[in-house]
KEDRENLUM-895444 format. One record per residue: y negated, z negated, x negated of N, C-alpha, C in turn; residue in three letters. Coordinates in steps of 0.1 Angstrom, whole numbers, plus 5000, padded with zeros to 4 digits. Last residue first. Layout:
YZXYZXYZXALA...
This chain:
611538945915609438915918609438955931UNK614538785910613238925913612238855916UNK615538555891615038545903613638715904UNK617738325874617038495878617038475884UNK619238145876618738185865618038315864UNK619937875901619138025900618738025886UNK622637705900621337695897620637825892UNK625337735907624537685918623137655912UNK626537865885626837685888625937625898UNK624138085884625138025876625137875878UNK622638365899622838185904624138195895UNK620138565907621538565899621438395900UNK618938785924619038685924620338675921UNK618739105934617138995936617638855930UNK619039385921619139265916618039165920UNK618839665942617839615927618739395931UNK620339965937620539885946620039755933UNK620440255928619240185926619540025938UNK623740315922622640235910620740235915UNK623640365947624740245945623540185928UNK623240655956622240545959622840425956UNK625940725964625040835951623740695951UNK626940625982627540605970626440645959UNK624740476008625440626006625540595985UNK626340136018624940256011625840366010UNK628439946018627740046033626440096028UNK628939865996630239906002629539986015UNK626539715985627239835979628439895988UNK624139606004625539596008626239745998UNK621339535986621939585995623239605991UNK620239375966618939405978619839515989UNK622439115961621839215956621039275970UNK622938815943622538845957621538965951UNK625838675924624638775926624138795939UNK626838335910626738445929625638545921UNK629038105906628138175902628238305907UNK630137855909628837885924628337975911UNK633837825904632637815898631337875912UNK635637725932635637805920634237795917UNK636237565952636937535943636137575928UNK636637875976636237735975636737695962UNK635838135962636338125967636137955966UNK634638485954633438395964635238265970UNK635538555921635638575934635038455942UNK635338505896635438625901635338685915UNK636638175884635438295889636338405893UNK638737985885637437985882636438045888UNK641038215877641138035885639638005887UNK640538385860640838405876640638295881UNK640638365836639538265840639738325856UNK641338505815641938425815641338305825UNK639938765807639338635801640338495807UNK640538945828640738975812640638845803UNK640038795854641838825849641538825835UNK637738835853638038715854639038715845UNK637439105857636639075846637238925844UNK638439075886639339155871638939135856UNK636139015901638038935899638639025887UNK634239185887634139025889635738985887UNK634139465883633439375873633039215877UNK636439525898636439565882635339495870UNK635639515926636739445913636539405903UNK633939775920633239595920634239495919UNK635939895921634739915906634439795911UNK637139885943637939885933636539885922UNK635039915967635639825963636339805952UNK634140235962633740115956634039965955UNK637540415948635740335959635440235948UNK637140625918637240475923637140475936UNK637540965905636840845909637540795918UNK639341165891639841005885638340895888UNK638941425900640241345906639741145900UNK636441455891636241375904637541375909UNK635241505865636741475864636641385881UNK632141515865632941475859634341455858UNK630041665888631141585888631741565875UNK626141725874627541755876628641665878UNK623941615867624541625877625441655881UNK623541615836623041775847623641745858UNK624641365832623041365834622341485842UNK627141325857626541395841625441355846UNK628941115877627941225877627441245864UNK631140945891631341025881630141145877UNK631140775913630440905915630840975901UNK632440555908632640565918632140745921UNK631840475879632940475882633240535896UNK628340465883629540595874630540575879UNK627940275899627940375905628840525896UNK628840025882629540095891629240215900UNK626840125865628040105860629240105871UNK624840085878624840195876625940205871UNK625539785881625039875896625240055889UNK624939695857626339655863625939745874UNK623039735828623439815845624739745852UNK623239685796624239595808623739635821UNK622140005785621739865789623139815799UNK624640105757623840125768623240025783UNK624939925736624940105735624540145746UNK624139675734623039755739623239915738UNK626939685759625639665752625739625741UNK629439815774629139765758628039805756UNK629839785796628939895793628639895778UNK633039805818631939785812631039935799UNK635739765840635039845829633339765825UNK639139645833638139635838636539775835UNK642539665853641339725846640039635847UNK646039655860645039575858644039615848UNK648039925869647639855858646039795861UNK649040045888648739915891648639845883UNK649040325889649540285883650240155884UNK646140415903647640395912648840355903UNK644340275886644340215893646040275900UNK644640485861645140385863645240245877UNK644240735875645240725870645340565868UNK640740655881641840675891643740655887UNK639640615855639940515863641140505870UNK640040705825641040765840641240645847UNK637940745803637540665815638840715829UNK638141165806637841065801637840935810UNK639041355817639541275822639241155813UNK636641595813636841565826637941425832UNK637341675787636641625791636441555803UNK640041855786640541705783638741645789UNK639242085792640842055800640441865800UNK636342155779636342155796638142105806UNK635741935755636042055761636742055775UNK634941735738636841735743637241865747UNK632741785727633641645719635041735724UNK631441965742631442015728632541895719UNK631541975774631142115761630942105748UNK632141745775632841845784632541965776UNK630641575763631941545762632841665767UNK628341625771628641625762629841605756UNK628141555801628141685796628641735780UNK628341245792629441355800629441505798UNK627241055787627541185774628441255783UNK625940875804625140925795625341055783UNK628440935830626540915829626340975815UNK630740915817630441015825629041065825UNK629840635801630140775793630140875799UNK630140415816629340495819629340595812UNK633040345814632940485819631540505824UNK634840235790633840265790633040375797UNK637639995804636940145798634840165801UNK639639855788638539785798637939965791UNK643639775796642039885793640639845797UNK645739565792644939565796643639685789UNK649239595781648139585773647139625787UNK652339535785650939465790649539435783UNK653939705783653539635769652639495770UNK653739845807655039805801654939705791UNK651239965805652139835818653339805812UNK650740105787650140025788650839915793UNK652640285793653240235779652140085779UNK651040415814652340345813652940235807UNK649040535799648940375806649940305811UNK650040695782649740595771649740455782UNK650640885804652240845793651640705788UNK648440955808648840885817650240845808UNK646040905779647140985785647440865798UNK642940785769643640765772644540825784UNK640140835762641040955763642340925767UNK638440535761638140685767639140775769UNK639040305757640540395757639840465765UNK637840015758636840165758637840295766UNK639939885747638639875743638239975746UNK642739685757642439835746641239845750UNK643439335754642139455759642639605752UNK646239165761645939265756644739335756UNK647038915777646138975781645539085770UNK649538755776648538795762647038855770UNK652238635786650638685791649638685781UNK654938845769654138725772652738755783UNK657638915752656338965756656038835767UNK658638845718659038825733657638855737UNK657938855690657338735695657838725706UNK658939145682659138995677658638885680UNK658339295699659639265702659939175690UNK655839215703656239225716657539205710UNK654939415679654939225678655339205695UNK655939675687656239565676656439445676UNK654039675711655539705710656139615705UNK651539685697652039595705653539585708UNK651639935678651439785670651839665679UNK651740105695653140095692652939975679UNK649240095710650240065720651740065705UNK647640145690647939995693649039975701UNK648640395679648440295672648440195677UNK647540535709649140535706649340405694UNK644840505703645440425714646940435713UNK644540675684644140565682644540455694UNK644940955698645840855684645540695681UNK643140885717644140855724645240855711UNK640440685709640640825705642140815713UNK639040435707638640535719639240675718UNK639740105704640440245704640240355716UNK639439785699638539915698639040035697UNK641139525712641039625703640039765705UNK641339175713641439265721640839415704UNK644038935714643639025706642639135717UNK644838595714644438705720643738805714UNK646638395695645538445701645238615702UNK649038305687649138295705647038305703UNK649938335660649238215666648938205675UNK651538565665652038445663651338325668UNK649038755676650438735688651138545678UNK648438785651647438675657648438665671UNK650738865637649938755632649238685647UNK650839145651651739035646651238945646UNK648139265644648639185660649939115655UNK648039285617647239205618648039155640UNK650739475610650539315607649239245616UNK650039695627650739625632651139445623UNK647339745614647039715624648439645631UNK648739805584647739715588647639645600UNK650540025595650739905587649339795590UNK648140245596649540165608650340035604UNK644940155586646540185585647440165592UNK641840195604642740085593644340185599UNK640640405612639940285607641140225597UNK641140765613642040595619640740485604UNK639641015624640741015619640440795619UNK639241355638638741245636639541145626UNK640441605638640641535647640041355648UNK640141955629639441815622639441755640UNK640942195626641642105633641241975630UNK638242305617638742375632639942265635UNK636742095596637142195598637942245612UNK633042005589634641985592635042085598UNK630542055593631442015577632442015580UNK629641915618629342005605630141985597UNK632641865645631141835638631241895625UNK633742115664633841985649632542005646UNK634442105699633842195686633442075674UNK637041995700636342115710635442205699UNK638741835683637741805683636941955689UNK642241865682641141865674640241835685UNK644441555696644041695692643141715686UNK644241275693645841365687645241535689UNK641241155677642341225687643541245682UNK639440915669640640915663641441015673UNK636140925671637240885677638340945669UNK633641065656634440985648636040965656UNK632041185675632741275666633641175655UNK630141075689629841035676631141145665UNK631341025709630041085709629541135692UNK633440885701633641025708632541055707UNK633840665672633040725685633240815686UNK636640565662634840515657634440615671UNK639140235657638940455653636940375659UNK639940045654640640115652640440245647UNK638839685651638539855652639239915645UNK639839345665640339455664639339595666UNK638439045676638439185679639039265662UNK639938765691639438855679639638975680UNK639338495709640338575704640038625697UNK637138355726637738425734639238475727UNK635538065718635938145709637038175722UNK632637985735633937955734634338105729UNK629837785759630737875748632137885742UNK629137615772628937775780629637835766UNK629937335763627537425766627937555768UNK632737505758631737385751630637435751UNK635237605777633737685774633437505767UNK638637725770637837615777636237635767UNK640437815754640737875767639137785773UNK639937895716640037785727639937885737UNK640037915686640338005698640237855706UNK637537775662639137795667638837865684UNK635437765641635837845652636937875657UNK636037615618634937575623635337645642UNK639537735607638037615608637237585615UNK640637985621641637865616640437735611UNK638938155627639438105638640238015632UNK637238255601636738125607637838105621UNK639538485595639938325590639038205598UNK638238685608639438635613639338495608UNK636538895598636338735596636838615604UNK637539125602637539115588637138955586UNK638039145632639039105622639139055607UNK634738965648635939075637636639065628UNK635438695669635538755658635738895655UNK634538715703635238755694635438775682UNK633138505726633038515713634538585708UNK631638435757633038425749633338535740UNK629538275774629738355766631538315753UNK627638185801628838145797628838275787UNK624138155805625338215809626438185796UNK622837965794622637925807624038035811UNK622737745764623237845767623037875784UNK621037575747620237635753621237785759UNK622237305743621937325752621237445761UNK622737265715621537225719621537225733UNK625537365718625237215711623837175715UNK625237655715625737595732625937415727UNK623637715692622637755711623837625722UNK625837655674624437575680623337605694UNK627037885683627537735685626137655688UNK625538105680625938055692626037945698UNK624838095648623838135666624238035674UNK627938105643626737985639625637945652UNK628138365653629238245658628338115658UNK626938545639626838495652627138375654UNK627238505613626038395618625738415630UNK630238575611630138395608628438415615UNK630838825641629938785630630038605625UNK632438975664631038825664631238825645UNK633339135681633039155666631939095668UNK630939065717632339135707632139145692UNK630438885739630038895721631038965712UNK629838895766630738865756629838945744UNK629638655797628738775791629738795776UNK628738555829629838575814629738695811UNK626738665847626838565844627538515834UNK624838915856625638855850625538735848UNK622339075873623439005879624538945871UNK620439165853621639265863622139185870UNK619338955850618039015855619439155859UNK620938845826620638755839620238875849UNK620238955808621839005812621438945825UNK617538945799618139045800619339075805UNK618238675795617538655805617638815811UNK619338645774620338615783619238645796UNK617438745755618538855754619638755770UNK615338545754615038655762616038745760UNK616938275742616638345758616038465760UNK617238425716618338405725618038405741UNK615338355702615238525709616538505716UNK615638145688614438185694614538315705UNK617738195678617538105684616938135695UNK617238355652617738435663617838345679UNK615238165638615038285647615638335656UNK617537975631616337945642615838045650UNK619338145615619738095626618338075637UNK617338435603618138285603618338235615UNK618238775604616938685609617838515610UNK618938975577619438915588618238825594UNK618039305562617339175561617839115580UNK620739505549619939455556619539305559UNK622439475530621439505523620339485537UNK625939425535624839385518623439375518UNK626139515564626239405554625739335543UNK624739765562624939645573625139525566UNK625539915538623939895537623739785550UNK628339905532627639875524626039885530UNK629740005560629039855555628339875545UNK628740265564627940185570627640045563UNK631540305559630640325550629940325553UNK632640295582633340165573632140175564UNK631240545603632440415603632140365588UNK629240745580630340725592630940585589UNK625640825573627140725565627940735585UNK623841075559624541065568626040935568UNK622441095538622241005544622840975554UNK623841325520623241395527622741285537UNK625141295489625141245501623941315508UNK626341565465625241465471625141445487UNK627741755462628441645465627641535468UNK627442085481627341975474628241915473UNK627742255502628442295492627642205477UNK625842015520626642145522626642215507UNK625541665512625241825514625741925516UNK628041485532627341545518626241665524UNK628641125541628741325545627841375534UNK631140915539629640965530629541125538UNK633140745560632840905555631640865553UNK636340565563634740595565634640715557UNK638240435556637740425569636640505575UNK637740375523638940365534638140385548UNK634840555513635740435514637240485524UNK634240795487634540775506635440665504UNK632940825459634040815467633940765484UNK629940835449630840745450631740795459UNK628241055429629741045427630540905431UNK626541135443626541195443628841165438UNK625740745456625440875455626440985449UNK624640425468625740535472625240665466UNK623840165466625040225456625240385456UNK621940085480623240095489624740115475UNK619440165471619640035470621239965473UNK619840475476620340425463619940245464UNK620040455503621340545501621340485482UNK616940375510618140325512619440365510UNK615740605493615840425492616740385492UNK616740845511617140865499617040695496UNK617740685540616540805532617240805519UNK620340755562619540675558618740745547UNK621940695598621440795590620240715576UNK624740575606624240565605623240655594UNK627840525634627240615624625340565619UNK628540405655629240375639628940455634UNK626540335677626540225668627640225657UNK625640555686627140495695627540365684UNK623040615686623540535697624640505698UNK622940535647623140625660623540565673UNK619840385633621440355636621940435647UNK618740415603618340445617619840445622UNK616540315577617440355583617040365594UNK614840285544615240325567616140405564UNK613140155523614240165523614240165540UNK609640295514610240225523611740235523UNK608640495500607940325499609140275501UNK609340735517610240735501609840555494UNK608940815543608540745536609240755525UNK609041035560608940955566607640825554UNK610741225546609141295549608441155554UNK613241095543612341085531610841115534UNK614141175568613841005568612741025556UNK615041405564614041385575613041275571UNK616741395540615341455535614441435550UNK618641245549617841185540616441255540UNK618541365586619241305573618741235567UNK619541325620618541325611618941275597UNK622141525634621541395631620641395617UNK621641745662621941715649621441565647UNK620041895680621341895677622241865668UNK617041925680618041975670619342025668UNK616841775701616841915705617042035693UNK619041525709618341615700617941735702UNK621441455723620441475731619041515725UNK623141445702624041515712622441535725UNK621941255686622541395679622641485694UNK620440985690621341055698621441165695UNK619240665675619440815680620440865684UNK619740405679619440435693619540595689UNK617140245657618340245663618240325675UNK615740115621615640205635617140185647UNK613539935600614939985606615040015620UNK612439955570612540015582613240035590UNK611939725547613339765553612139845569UNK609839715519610339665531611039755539UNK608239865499609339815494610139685510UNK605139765515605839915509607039805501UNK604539605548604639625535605539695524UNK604339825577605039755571604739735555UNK602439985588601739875594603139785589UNK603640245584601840225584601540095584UNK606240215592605540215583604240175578UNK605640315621606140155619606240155601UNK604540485619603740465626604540265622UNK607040655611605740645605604740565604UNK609040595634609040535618607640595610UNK607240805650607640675654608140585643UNK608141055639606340985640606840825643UNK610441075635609541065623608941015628UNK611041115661611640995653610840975640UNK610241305668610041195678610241065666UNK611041525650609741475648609141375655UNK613641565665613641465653612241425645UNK613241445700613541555689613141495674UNK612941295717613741415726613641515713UNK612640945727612741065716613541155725UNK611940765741611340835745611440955737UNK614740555760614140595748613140705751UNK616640535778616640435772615340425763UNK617540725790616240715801615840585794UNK615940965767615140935780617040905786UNK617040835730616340935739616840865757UNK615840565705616540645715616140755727UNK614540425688614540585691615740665697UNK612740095683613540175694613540345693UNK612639925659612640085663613540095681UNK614339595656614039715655613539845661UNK614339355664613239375656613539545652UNK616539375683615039295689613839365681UNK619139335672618139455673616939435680UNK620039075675619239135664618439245662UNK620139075705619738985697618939035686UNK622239265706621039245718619839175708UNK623839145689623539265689622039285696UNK624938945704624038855696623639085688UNK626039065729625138995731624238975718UNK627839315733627639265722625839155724UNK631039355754629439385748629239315739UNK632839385782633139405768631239445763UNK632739255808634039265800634239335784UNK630739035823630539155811631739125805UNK630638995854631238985843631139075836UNK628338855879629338995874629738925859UNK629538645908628638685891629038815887UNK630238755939630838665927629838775915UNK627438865960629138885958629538745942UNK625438935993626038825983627338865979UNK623339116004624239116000624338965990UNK620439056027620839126016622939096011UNK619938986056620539126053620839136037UNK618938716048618238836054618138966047UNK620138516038619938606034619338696038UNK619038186043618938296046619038426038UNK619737876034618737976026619738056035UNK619437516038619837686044619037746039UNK620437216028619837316028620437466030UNK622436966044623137096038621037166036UNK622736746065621836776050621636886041UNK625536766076623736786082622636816076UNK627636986057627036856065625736886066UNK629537166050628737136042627837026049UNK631737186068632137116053630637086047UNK630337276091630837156089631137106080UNK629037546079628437436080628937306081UNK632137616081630737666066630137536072UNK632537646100633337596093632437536080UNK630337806116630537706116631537626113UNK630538086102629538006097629837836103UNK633738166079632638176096631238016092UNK633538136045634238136061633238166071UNK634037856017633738016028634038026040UNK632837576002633537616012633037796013UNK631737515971632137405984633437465995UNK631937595945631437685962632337555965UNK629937435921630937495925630637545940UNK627437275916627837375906629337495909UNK627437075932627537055922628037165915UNK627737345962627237215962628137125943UNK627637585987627937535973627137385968UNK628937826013628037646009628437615991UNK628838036030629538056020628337896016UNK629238286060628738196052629238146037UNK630838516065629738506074628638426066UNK633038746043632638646054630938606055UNK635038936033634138926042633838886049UNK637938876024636938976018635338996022UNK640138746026639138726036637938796026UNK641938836012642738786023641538776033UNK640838945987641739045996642139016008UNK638538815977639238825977639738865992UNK635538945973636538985964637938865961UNK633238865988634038775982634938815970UNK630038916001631238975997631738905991UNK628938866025628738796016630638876011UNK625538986038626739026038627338976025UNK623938726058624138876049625638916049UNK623738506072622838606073623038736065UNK623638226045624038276061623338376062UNK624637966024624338096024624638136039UNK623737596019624637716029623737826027UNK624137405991623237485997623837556011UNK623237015984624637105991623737255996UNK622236995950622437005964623137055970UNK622637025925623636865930623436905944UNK621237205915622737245914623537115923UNK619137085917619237165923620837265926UNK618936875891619036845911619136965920UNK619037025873620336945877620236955889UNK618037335863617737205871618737145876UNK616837605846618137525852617037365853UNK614137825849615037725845615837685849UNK614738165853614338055859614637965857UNK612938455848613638375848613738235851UNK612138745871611738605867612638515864UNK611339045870611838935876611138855868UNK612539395862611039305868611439165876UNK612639475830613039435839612339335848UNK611139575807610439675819611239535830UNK611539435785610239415788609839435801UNK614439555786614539405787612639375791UNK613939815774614039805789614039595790UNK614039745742613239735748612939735769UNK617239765739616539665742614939615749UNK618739945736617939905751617539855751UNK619940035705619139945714618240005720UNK623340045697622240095701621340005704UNK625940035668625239995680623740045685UNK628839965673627939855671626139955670UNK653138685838652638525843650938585846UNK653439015843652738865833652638835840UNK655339255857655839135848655139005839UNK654439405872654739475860654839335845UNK654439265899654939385895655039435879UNK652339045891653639025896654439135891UNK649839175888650339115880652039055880UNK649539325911650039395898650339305886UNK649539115930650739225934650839275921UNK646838975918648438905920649439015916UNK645439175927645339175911646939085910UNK645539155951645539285949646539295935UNK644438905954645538925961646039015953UNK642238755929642338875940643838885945UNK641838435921642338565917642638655930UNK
């Protein structure tokens, strides 16, 4: 554990969805099998620049690993003496060595299932740029599906439309009326569907809006208009889409780890895991076929498998292991769902001038459910991008804080795009942990600044900066596949804050880049309870290493996301390997 991360842990008192998928085709490498004998050798790293991420020796010369762990760090002839005559040398020449990256918040078995769908997302994930992009494209995957079979799409973007809008029933219907499609919006809680799919679903002119969620209608109708928000998704996720059986998803499990591999990861997470994720998994990490480490969160709604089959554990079985349980609170900024305390810059259709989004589950609810799982001492992390929605957890913590005594829980708030400086306070005090979603600068920044938050509140979305002088303990991530696992461009947003028009984004609240590369190794550790372990280049600790094609801390900042991934190593056995 980082020095740094110590001082704030000391100080403030502790011990769904898109698909990128297709980019997984373009990534140019090579995966690589695991091999015992190769992990049993003794290796020495020499010749680069071997970054460590910890604060006492941050930068050293060599670095030896030998059965799956780092042997030794340090000057090189310390290095070599622990590692002996026999030691194999591999050469860096000049490139960079740092600790694995850590995916602090994603959806792996997501990665997974969306495999079989549509890609229509827009440039630089996608090639749609308008909603006849999207017809032709479900057309063309029609043409060639049998009639009364599921179309299913993912990935559009309202906000990068040249409509500006999201495609409804009557788009989808020109499509096909054979076919039950859908199409799932980039920020994964909205979903658009044809007329099929809206009556195989139940849904029409007189069913009611669930708890949580929104049917959107026609305009001065009551007929659905395909448009489903948050909760009222499930009925056609749940009920009515065709799932792939355990084998299959099997099957497709390595090329979704080989996709996380080919950034530099090595712990990777499964957020709102699912019973046939969990199933997936288990058996992937029983057979053997797990190579990066993954740690599994239930959704609250199937909380109970943590009392059976899937109990919370601190310790990985074949690379796996139940992390805690996810908690959703509110629904997307991009998406016009997040849960604000103010209105909404400009409201999405239909709604009205103080329309602020509005709350997944009840204040009551959310403070029983942390109750509960604070009792049975598992870890909660929670989905709250609206800053109402962040007051809701911060005062559901509170609560069970002052009935359980406060503790090292490791708290996640999930994303806390909007999050106040008052809330990160309340954060340190409560010890609730932020993992923020700040490629959102990158992909919706402009969009966030001229039409979600508006030009006072857009600009502080993601308040790295605020939090870091705080000395609240952070991590960030990219929650895949809403937007591909980048760990490089992910730190370059945090450090450069740039829109897609190039523009700064809120340039009081950038990082260096020491603190973002933190952010996705020793801090990624901290969230997971695994400082001891990983995160950092330290004797003892796991040999899982990125070696990137250049020193992120001596490139010009703006140039940090093309810095290319030659070689990812878990436990001392290369799982990726550039071409």
């Amino acid at each position: 554990m980082s020095k740094t991360l110590c001082k704030m842990v000391k100080n403030d008192g502790r011990g769904v969805i898109v698909i990128a998928l297709l980019i997984l085709l373009a990534v140019s490498g090579n995966a690589v099998e695991a091999a015992d004998e190769t992990a049993a050798k003794t290796t020495v790293f020499l010749g680069g620049n071997i970054l460590t991420m910890d604060d006492d020796r941050p930068v050293v010369e060599a670095l030896a690993m030998r059965g799956g762990r780092i042997l030794a760090v340090g000057s090189r002839s310390e290095v070599e003496a622990a590692a002996g005559a026999d030691a194999v040398v591999r050469r860096l020449a000049g490139n960079a060595m740092l600790p694995g990256f850590i995916d602090s918040h994603g959806h792996i078995s997501a990665v997974i299932s969306f495999m079989a769908f549509e890609n229509v997302a827009s440039p630089p994930v996608g090639e749609v740029r308008n909603i006849s992009d999207i017809q032709r494209l479900l057309a063309e995957r029609a043409s060639r599906t049998p009639k009364g079979e599921w179309i299913m799409a993912a990935g559009y973007d309202d906000s990068l439309l040249a409509e500006q809008r999201h495609p409804d029933r009557f788009d989808l219907d020109r499509v096909s009326k054979e076919h039950p499609i859908m199409a799932w919006h980039v920020s994964g809680h909205l979903m658009a569907c044809n007329s099929m799919c809206l009556e195989l679903a139940g849904i029409s002119a007189e069913t009611e809006n669930p708890e949580g969620g929104v049917i959107r209608r026609v305009k001065d109708s009551n007929e659905p208009n395909g448009v489903l928000e948050e909760s009222a998704v499930y009925r056609v996720y749940f009920d009515l889409l065709p799932v792939h059986d355990v084998s299959s998803r099997l099957g497709l499990l390595e090329r979704a780890q080989d996709y996380y591999a080919g950034f530099g990861i090595t712990t990777v997470q499964n957020g709102a895991s699912s019973p046939v994720d969990l199933q997936t998994l288990q058996q992937a990490a029983g057979q053997g076929l797990l190579k990066l480490d993954v740690v599994a969160y239930p959704w609250y709604l199937h909380a109970s498998v943590l009392d059976g089959q899937f109990p919370f554990s601190r310790d990985y079985t074949g690379h796996f292991r139940i992390g805690g349980v996810k908690l959703g609170l509110d629904g997307s900024p991009q998406g016009k769902t997040a849960w604000l305390t103010e209105p909404y810059h400009v409201p999405p259709e239909g709604r009205t001038a103080d329309y602020r989004g509005y709350p997944i589950l009840s204040d009551e609810a959310v403070n029983d459910y942390v109750k509960d799982f604070f009792g049975k001492g598992v870890p909660v992390i929670a989905h709250a991008n609206g800053d109402a929605a962040a007051d809701q957890l911060i005062a559901a913590v509170q609560k069970a804080n002052e009935l359980h005594g406060k503790a090292d829980r490791r708290t996640v708030m999930i994303h806390a795009q909007t999050a106040r400086d008052d809330q990160i306070d309340m954060m340190k005090t409560e010890h609730i942990m932020p993992s923020y979603f700040v490629a959102h600068t990158f992909f919706w920044g402009d969009w966030h600044r001229d039409s979600v938050l508006g030009p006072a509140r857009g600009p502080r979305i993601s308040p790295l900066a605020s939090t870091l002088a705080r000395g609240v303990p952070y991590t960030i991530h990219n929650d895949a596949p809403v937007v591909p696992p980048d760990m490089m461009r992910l730190v370059w947003s945090a450090v450069n804050r740039l829109t897609r028009s190039g523009q700064t984004l809120g340039e009081e609240q950038r990082i260096p880049v020491s603190e973002a590369l933190k952010a996705i190794t020793i801090n990624g550790a901290y969230q997971y309870f695994e400082e001891d372990s990983k995160g950092s280049l330290e004797a003892g600790k796991l040999a899982d290493m990125v070696i990137l094609s250049d020193n992120p801390l001596e490139v010009d900042a703006l140039t940090i996301k093309d810095i290319q991934v030659i070689e990812t190593i878990k436990e001392g056995v290369t799982i990726y390997r550039r071409n």
